[in-house]
PDB file of N, CA, C and O in Angstrom:
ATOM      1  N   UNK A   1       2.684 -19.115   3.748  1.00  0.00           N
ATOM      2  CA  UNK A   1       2.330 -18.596   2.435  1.00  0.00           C
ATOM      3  C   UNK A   1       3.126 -17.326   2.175  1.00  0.00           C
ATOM      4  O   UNK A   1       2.884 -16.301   2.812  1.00  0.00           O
ATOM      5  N   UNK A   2       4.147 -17.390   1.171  1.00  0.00           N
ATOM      6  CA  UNK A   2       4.345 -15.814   0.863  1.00  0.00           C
ATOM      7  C   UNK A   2       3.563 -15.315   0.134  1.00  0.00           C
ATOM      8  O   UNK A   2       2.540 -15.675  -0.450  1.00  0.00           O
ATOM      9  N   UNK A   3       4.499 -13.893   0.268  1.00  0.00           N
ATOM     10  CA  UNK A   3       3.159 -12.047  -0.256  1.00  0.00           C
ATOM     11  C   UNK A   3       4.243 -12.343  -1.483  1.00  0.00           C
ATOM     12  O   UNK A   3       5.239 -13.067  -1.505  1.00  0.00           O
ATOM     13  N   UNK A   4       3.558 -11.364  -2.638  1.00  0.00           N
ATOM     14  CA  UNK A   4       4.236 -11.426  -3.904  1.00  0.00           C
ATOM     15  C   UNK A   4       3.720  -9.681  -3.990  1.00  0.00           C
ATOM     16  O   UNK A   4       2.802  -9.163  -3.356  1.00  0.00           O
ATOM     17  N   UNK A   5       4.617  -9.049  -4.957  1.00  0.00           N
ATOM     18  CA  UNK A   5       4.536  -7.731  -4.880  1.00  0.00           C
ATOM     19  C   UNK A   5       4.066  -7.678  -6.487  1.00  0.00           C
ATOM     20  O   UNK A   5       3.964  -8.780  -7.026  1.00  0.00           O
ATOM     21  N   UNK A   6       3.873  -6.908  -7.017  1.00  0.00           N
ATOM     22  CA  UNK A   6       3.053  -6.935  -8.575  1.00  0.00           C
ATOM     23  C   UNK A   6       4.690  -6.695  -8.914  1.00  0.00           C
ATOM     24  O   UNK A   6       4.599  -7.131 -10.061  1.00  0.00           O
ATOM     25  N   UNK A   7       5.464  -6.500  -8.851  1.00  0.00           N
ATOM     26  CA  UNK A   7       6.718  -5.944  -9.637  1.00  0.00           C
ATOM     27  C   UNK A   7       7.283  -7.157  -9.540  1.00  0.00           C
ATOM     28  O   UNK A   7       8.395  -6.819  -9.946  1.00  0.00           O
ATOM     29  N   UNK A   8       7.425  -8.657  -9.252  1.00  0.00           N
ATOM     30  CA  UNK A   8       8.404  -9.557  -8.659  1.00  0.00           C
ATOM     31  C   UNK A   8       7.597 -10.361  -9.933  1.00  0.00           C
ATOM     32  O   UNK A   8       6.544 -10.217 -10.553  1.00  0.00           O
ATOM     33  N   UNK A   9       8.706 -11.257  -9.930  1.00  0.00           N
ATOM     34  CA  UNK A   9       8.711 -12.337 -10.907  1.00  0.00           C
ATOM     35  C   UNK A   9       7.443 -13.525  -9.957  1.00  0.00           C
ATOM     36  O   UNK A   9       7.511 -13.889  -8.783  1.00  0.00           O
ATOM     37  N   UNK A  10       6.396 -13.867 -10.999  1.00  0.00           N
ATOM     38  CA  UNK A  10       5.642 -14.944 -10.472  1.00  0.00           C
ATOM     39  C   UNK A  10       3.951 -14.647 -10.067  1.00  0.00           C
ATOM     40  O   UNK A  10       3.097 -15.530  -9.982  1.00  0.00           O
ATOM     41  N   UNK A  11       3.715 -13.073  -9.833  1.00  0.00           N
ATOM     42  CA  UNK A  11       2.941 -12.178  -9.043  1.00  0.00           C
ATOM     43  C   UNK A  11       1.186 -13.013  -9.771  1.00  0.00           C
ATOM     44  O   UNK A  11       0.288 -13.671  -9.246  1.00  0.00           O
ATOM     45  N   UNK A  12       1.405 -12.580 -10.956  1.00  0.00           N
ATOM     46  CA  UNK A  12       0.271 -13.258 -11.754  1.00  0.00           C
ATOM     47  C   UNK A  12       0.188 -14.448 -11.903  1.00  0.00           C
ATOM     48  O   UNK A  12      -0.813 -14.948 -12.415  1.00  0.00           O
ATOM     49  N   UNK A  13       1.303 -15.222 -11.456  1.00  0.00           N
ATOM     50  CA  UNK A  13       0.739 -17.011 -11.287  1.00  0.00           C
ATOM     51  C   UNK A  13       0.644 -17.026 -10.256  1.00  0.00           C
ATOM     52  O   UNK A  13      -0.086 -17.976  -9.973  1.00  0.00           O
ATOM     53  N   UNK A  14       1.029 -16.390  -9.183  1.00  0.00           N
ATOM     54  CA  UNK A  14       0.698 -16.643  -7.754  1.00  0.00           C
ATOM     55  C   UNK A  14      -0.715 -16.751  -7.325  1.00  0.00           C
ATOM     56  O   UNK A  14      -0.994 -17.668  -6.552  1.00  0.00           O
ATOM     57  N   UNK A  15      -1.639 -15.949  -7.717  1.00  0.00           N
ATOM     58  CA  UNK A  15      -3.239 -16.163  -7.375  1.00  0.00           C
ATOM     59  C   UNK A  15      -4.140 -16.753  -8.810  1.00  0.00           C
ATOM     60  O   UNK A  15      -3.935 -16.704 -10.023  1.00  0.00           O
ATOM     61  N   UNK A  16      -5.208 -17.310  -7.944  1.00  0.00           N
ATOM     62  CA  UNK A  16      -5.993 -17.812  -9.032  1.00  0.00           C
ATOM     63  C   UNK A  16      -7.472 -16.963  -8.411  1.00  0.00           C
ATOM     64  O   UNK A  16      -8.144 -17.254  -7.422  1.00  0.00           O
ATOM     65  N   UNK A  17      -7.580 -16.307  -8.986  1.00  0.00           N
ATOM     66  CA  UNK A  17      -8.840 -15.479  -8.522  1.00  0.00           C
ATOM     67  C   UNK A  17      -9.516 -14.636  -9.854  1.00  0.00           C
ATOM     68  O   UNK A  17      -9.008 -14.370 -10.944  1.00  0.00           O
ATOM     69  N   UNK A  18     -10.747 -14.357  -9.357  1.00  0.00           N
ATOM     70  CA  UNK A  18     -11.791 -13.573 -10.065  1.00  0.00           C
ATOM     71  C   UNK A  18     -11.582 -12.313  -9.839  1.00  0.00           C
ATOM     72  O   UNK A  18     -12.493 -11.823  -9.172  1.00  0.00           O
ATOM     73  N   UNK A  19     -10.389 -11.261 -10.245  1.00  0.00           N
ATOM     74  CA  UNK A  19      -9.812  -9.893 -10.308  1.00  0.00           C
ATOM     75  C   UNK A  19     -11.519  -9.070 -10.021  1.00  0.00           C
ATOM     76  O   UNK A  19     -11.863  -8.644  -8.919  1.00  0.00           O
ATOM     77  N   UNK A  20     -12.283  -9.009 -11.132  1.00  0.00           N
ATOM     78  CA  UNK A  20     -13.193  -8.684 -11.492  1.00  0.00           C
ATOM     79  C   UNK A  20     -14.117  -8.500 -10.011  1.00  0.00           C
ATOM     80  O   UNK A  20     -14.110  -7.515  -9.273  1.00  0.00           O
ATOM     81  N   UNK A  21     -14.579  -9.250  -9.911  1.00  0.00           N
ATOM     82  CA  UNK A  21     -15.525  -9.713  -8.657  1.00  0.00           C
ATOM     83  C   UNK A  21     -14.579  -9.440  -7.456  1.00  0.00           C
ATOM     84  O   UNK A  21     -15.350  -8.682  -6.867  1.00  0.00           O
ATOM     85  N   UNK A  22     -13.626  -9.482  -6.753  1.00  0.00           N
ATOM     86  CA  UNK A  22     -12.928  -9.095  -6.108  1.00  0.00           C
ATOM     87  C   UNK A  22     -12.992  -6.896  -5.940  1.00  0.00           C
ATOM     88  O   UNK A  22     -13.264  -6.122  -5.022  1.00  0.00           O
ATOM     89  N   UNK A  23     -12.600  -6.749  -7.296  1.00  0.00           N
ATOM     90  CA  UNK A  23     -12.774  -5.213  -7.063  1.00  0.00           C
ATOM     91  C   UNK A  23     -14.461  -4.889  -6.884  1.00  0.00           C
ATOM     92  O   UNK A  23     -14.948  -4.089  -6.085  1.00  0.00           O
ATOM     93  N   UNK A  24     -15.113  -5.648  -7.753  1.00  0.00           N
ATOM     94  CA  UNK A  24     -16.633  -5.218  -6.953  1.00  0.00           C
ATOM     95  C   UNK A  24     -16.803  -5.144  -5.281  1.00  0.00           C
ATOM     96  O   UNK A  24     -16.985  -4.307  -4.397  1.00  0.00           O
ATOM     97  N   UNK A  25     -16.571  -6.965  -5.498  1.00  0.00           N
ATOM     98  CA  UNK A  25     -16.832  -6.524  -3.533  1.00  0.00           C
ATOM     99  C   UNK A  25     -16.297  -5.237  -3.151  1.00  0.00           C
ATOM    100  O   UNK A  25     -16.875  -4.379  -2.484  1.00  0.00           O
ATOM    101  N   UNK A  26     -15.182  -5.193  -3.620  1.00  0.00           N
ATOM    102  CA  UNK A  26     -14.661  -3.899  -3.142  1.00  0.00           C
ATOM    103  C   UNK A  26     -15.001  -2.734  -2.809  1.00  0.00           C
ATOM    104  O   UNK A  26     -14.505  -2.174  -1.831  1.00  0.00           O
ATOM    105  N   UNK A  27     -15.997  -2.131  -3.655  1.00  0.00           N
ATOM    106  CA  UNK A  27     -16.607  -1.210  -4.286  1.00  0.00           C
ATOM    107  C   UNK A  27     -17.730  -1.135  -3.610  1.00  0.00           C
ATOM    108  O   UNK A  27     -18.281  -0.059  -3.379  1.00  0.00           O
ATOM    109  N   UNK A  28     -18.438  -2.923  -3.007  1.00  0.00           N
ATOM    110  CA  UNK A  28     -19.780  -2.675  -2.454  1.00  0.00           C
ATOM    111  C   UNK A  28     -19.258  -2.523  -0.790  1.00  0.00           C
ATOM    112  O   UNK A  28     -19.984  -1.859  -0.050  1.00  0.00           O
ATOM    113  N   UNK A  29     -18.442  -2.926  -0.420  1.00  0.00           N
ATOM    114  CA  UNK A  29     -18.126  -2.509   0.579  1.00  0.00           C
ATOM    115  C   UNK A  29     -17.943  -1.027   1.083  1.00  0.00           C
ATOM    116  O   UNK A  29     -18.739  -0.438   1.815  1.00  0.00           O
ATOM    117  N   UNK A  30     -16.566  -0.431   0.490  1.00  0.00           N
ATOM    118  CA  UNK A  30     -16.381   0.941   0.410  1.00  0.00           C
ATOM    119  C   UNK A  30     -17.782   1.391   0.207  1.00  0.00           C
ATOM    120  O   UNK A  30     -18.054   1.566   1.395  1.00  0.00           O
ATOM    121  N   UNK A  31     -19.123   1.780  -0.573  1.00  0.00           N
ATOM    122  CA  UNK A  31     -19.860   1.980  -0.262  1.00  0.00           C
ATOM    123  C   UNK A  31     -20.803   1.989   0.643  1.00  0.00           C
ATOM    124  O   UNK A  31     -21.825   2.674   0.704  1.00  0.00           O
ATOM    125  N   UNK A  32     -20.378   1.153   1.369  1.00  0.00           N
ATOM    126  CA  UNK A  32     -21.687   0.301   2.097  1.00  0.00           C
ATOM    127  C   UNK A  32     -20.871   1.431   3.795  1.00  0.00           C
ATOM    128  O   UNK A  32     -21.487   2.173   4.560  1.00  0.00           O
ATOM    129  N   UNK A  33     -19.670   1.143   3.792  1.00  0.00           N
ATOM    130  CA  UNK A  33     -18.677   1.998   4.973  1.00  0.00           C
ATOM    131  C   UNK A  33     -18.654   3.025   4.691  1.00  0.00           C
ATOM    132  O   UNK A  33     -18.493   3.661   5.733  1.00  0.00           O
ATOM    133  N   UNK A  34     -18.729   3.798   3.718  1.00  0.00           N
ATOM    134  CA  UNK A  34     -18.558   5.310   3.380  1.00  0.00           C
ATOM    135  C   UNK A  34     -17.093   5.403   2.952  1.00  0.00           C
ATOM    136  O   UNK A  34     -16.758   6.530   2.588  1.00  0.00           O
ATOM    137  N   UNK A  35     -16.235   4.543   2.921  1.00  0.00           N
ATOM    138  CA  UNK A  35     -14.886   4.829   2.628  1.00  0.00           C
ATOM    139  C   UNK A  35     -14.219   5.518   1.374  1.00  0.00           C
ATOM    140  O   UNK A  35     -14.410   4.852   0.357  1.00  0.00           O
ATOM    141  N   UNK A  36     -13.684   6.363   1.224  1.00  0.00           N
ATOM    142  CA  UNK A  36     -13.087   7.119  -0.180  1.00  0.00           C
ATOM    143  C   UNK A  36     -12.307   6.777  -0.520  1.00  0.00           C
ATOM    144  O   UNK A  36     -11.238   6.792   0.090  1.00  0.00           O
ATOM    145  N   UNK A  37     -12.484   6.302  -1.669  1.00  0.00           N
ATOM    146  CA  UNK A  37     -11.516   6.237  -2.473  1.00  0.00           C
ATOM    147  C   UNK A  37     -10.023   6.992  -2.613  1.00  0.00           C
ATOM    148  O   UNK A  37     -10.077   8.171  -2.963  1.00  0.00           O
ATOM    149  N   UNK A  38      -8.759   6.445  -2.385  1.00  0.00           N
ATOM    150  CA  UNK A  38      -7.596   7.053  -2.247  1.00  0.00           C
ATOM    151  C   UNK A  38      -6.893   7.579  -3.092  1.00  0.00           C
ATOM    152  O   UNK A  38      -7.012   6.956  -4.148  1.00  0.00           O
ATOM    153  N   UNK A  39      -6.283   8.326  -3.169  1.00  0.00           N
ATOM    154  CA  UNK A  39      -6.217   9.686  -4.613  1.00  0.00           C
ATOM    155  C   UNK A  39      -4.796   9.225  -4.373  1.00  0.00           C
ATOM    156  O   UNK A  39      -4.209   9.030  -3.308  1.00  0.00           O
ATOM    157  N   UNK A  40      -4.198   9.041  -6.200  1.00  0.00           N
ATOM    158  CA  UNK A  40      -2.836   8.479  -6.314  1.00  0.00           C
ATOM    159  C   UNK A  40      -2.332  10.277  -6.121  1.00  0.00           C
ATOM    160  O   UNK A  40      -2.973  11.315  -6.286  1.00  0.00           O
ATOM    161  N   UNK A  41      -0.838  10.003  -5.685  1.00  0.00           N
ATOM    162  CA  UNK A  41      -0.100  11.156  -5.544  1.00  0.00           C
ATOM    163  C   UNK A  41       0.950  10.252  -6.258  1.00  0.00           C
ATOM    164  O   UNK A  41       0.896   9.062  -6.571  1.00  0.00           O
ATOM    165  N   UNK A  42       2.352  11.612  -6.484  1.00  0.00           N
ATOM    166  CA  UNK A  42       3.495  11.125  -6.919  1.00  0.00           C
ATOM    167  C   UNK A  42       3.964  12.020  -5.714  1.00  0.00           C
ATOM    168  O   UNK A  42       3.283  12.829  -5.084  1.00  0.00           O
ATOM    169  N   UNK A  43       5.886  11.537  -5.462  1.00  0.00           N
ATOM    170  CA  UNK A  43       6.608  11.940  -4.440  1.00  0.00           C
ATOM    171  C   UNK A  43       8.334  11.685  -5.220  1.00  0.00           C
ATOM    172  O   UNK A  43       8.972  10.642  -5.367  1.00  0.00           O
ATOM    173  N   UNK A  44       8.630  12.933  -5.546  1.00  0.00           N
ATOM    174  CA  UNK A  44      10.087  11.793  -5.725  1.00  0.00           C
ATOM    175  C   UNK A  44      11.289  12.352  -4.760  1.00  0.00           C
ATOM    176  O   UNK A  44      11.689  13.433  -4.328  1.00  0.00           O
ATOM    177  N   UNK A  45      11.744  10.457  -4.658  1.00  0.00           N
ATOM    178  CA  UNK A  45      12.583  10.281  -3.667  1.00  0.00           C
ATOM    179  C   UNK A  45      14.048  10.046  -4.037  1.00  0.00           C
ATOM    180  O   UNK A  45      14.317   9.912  -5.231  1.00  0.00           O
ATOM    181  N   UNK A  46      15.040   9.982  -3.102  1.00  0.00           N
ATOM    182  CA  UNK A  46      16.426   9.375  -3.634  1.00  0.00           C
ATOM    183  C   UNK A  46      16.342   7.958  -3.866  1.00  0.00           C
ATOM    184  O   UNK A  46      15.709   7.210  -3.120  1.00  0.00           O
ATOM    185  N   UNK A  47      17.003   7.553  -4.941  1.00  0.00           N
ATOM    186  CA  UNK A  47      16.883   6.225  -4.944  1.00  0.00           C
ATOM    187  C   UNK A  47      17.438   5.237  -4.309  1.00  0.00           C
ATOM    188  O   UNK A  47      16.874   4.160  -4.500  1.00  0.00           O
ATOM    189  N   UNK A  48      18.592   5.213  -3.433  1.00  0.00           N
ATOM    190  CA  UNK A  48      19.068   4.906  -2.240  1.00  0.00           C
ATOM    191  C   UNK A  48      17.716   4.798  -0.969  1.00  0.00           C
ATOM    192  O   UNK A  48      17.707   3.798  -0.251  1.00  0.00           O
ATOM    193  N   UNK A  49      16.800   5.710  -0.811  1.00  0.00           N
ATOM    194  CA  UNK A  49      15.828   5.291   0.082  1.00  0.00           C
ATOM    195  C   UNK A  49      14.860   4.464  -0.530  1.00  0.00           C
ATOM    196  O   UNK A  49      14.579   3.336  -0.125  1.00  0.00           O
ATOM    197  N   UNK A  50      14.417   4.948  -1.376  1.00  0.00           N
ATOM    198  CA  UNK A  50      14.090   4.198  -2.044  1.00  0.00           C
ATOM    199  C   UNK A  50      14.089   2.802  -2.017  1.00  0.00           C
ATOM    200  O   UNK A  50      12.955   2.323  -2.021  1.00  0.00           O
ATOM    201  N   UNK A  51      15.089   1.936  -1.989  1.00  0.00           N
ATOM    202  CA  UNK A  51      15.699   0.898  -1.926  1.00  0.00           C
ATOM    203  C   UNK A  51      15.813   0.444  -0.843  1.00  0.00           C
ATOM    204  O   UNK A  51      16.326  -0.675  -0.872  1.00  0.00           O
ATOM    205  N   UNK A  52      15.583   0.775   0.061  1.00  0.00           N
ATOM    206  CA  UNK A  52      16.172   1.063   1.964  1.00  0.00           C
ATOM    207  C   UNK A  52      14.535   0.746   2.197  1.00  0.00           C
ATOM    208  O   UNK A  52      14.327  -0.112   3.056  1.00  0.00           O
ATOM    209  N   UNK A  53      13.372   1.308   1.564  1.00  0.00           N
ATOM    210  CA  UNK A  53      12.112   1.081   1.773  1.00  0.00           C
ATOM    211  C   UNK A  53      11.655  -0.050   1.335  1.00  0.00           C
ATOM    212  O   UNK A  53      11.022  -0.699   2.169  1.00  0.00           O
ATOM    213  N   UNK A  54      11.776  -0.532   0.229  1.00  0.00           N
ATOM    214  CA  UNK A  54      11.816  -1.684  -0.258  1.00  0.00           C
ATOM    215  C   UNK A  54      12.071  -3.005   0.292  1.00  0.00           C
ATOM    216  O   UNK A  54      11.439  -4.056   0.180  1.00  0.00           O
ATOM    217  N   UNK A  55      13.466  -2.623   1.102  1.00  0.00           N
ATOM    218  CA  UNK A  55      14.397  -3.805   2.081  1.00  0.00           C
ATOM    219  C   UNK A  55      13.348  -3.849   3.145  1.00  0.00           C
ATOM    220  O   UNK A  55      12.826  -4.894   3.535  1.00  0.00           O
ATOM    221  N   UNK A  56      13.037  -2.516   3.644  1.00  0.00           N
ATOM    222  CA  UNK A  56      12.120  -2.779   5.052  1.00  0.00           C
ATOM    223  C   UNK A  56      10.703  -3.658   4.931  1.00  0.00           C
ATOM    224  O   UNK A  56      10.214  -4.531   5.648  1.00  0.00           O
ATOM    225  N   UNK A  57      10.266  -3.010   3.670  1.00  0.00           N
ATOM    226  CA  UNK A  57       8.885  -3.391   3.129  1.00  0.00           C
ATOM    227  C   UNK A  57       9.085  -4.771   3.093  1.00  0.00           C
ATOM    228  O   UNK A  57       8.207  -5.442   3.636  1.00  0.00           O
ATOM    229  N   UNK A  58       9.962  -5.317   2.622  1.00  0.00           N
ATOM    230  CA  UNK A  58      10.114  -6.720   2.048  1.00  0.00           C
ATOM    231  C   UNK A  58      10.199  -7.493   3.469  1.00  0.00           C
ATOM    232  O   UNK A  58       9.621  -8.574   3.577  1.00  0.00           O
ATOM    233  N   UNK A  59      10.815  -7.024   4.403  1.00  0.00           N
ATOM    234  CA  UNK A  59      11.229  -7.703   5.514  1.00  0.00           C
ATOM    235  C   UNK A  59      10.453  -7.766   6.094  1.00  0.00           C
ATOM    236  O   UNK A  59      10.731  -8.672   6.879  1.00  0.00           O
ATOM    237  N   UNK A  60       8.884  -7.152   6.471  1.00  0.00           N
ATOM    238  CA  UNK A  60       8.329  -6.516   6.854  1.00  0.00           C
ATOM    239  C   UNK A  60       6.542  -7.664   6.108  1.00  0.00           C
ATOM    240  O   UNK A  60       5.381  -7.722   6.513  1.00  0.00           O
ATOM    241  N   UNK A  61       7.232  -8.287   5.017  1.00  0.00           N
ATOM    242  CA  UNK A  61       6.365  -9.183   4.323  1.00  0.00           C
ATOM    243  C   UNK A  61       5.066  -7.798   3.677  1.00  0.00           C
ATOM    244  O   UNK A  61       3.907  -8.050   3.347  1.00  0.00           O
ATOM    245  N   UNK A  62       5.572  -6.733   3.663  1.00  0.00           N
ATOM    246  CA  UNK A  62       3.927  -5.873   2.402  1.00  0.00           C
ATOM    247  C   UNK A  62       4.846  -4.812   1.145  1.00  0.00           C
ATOM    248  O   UNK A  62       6.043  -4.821   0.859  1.00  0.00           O
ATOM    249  N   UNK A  63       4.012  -4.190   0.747  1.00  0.00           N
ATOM    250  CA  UNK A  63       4.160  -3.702  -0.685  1.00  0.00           C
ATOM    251  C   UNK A  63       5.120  -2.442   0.018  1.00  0.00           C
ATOM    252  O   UNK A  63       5.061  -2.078   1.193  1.00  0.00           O
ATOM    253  N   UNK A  64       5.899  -1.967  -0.919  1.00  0.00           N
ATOM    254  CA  UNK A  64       6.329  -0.540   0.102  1.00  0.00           C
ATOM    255  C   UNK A  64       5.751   0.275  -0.231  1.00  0.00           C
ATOM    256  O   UNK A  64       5.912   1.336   0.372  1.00  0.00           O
ATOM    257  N   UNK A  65       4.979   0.236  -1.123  1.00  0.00           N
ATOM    258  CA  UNK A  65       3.723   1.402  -1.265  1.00  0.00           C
ATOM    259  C   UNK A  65       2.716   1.817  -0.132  1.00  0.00           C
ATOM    260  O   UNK A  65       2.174   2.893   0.118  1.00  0.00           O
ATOM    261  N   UNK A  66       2.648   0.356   0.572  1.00  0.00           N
ATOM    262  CA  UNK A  66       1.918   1.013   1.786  1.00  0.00           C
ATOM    263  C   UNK A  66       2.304   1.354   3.262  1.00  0.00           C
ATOM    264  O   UNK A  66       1.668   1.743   4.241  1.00  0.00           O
ATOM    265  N   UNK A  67       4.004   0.952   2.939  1.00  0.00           N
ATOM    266  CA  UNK A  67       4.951   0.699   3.889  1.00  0.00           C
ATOM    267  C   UNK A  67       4.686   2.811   4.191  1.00  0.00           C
ATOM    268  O   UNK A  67       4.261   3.409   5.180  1.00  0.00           O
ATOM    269  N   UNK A  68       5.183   3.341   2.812  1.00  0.00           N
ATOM    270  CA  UNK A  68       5.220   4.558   2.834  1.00  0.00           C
ATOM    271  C   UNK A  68       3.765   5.301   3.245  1.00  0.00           C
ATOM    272  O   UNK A  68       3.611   6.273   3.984  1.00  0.00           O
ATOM    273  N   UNK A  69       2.964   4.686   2.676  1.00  0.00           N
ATOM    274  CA  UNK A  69       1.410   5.217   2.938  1.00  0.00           C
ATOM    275  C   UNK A  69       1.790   5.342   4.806  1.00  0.00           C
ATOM    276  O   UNK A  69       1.791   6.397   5.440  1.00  0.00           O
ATOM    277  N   UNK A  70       2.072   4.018   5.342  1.00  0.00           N
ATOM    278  CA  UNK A  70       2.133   4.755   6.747  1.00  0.00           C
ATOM    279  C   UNK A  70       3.085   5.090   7.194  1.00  0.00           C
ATOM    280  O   UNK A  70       3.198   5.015   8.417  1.00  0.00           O
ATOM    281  N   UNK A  71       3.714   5.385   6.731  1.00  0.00           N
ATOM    282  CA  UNK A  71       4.764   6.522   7.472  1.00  0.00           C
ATOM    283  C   UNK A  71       4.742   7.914   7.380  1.00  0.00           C
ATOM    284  O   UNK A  71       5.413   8.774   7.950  1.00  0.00           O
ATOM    285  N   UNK A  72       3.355   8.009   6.108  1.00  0.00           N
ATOM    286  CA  UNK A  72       2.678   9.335   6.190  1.00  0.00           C
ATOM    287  C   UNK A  72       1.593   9.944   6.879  1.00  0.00           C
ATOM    288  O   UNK A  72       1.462  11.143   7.127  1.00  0.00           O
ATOM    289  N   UNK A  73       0.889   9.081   7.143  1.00  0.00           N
ATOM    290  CA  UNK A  73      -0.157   8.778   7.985  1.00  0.00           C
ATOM    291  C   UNK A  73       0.334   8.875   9.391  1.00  0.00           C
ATOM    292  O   UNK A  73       0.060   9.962   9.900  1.00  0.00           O
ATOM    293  N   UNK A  74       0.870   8.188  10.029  1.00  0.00           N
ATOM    294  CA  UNK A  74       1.518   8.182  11.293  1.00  0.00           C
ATOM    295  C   UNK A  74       2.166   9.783  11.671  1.00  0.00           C
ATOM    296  O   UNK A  74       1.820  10.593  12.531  1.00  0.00           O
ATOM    297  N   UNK A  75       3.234   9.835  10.642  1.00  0.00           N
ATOM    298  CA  UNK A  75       3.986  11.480  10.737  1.00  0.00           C
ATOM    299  C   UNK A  75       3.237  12.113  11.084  1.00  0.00           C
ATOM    300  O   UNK A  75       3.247  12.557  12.232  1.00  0.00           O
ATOM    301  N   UNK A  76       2.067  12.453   9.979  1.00  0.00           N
ATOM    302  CA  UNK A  76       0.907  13.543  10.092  1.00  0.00           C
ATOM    303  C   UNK A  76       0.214  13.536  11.268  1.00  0.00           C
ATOM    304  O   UNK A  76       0.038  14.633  11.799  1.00  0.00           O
ATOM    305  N   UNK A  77      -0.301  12.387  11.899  1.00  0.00           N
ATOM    306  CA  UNK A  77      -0.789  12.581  13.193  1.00  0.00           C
ATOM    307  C   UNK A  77       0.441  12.868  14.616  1.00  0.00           C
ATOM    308  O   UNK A  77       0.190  13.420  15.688  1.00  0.00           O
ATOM    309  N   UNK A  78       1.232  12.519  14.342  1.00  0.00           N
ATOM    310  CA  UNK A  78       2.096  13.091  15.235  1.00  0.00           C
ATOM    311  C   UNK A  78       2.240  14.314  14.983  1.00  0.00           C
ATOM    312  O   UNK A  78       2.468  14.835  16.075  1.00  0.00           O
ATOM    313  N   UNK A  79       2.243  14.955  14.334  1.00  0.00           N
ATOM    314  CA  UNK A  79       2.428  16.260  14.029  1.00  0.00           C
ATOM    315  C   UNK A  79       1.307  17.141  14.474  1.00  0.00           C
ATOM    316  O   UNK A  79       1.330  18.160  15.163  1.00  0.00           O
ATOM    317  N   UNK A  80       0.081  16.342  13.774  1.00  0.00           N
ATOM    318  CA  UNK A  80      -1.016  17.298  14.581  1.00  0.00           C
ATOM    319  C   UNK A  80      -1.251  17.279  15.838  1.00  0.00           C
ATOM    320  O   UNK A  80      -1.839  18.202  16.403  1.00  0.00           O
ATOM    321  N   UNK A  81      -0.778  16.116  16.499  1.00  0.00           N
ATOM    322  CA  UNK A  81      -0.699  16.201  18.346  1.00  0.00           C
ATOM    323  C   UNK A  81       0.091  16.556  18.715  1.00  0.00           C
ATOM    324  O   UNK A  81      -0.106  16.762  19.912  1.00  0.00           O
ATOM    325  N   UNK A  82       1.413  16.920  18.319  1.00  0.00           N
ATOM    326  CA  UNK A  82       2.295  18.023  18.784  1.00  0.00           C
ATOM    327  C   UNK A  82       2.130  19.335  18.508  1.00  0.00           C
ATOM    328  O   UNK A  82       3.011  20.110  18.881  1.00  0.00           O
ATOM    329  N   UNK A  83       0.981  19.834  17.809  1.00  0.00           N
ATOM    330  CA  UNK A  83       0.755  20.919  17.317  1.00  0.00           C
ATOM    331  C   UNK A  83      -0.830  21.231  18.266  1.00  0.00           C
ATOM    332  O   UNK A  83      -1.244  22.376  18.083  1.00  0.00           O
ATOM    333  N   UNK A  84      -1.436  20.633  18.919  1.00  0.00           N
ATOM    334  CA  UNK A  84      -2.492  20.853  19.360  1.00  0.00           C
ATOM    335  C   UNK A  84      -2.274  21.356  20.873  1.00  0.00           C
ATOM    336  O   UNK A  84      -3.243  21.657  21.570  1.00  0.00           O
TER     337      UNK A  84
END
């Protein structure tokens, strides 16, 4: 099965689902775990990496939005265990 990225040609015929009911569960879950809600940031990058993230992301079969999410995540904890 391929991943489809919301930006790619096909994304919205690719699933047949209840959007709606989907973000609920969502919602009753995250509640139910305590999980917070994730606060959009902006970052700007060269567009050459940019593109370089994309390639990885893609190769990699996920969004590069979250490709980047962990490579921030990861950094940061390395950082705080080299700092401790």
């Amino acid at each position: 099965m391929s991943k489809f990225v919301k930006n790619e040609k096909g994304y919205e015929k690719s699933f047949d689902a209840d959007w709606n009911a989907v973000k609920k569960g969502l919602k009753k879950v995250r509640a139910e775990v305590g999980e917070p809600k994730k606060v959009p940031t902006s970052v700007a990058l060269d567009p050459r990496f940019v593109l370089e993230l994309k390639k990885e992301a893609q190769s990699r079969g996920i969004p590069y939005q979250i490709l980047m999410r962990m490579f921030i995540v990861e950094g940061f904890q390395r950082l705080k265990k080299a700092s401790a």
